[in-house]
C-alpha positions in Angstrom: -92.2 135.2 78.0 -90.3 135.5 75.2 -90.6 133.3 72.0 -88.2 129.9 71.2 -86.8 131.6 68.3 -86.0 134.9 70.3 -83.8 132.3 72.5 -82.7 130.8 69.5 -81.1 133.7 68.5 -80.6 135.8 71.5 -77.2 134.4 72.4 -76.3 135.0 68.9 -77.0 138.4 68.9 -75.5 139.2 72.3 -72.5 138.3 70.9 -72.8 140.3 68.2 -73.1 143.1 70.4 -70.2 142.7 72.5 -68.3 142.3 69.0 -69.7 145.4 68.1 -68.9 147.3 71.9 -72.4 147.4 72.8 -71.5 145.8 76.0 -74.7 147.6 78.2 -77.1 146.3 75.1 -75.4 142.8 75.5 -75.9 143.0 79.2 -79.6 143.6 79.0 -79.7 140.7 76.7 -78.3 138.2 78.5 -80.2 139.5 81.6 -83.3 138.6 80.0 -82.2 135.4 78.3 -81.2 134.4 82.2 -84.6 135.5 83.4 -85.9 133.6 80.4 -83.8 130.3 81.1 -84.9 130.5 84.8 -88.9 131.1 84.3 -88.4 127.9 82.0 -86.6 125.6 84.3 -89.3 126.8 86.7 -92.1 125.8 84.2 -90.1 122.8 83.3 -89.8 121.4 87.0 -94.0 122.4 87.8 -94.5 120.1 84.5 -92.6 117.0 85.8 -94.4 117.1 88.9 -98.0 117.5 87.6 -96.9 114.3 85.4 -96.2 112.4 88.4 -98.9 113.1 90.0 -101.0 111.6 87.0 -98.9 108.8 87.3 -99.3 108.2 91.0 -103.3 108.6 90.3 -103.2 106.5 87.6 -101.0 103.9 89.5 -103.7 104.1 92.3 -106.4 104.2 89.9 -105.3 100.6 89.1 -105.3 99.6 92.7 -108.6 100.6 93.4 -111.6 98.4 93.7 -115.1 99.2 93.6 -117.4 96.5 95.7 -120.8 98.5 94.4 -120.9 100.6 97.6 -117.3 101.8 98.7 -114.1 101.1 97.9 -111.2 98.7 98.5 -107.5 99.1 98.0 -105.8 96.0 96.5 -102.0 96.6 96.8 -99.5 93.7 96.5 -102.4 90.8 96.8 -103.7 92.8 100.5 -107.0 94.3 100.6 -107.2 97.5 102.7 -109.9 100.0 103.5 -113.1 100.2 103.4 -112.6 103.5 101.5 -115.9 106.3 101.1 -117.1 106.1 97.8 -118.4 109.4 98.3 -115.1 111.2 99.2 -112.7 109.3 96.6 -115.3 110.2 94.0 -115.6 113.7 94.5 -112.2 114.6 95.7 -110.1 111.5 94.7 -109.2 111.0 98.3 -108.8 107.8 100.0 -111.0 108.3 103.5 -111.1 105.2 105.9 -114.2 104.2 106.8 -114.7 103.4 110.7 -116.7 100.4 111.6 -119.8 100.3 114.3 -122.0 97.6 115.0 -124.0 97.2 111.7 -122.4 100.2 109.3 -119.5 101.8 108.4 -119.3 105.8 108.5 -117.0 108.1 107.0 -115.7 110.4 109.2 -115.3 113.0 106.6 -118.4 113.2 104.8 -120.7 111.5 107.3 -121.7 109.0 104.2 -123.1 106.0 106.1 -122.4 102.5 104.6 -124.0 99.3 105.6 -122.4 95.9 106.8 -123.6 93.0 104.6 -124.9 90.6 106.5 -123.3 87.1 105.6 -124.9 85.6 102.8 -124.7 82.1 104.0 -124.9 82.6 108.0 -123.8 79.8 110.0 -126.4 78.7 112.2 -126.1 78.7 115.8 -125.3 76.0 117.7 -127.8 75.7 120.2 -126.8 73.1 122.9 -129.5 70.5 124.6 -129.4 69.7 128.2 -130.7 65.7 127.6 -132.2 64.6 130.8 -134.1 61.2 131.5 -137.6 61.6 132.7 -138.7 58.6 134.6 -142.5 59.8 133.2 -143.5 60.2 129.7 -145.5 63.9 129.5 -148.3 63.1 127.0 -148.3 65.7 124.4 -152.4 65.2 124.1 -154.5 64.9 127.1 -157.5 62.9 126.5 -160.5 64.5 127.9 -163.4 62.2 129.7 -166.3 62.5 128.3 -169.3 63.1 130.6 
């Protein structure tokens, strides 16, 4: 690549050259200020989208809870996910965690999460036949003693 001030001045001094008739020197000049130009565009336009790609992870970054064993994504007041902790972590991708009975598993990693239990179960409701006995049952039997 060829220095700023080479650029600078390259278009400056292929004129020169045409002025002067070296139109094949001038040629080769503006040749390499095009190749130049182009390799910079190219550079240019790799630069823009590495920035918006920290943007979008920074953005993310933002959305992104952490509950202390796998993560959440809070986007527009809606919680989505579980996410593995293990996979965002290390690779900064976003894996959905499927659910079984009592743990989640990431399909990618094969990181196994556990489903909290409810912290203040509801207890069952346990439903009582009532019947009317026409006898008491004595709940001590009084033994005769001999």
């Amino acid at each position: 690549m060829f220095s700023t001030v080479f650029q600078a001045t390259g278009f400056k001094r292929a004129l020169n050259l045409c002025k002067e008739g070296k139109l094949d020197a001038a040629e080769v000049l503006l040749k390499s200020l095009q190749d130049e130009f182009l390799a910079v565009c190219e550079e240019n336009e790799i630069l823009k989208n590495q920035l918006s790609e920290v943007a979008d992870v920074l953005d993310l970054a933002e959305k992104v809870q952490f509950d202390g064993q796998k993560y959440w994504l809070v986007d527009e007041g809606e919680r989505k996910g579980p996410f593995c902790q293990v996979c965002y972590d290390r690779d900064g991708l976003l894996i959905h965690l499927h659910e079984h009975e009592k743990h989640w598993e990431c399909q990618s990693c094969r990181g196994l999460y556990m489903i909290p239990r409810d912290k203040n179960p509801k207890p069952e409701k346990k439903t009582f036949l009532r019947t009317t006995l026409k006898k008491t049952i004595p709940l001590f039997l009084e033994q005769e003693m001999s």
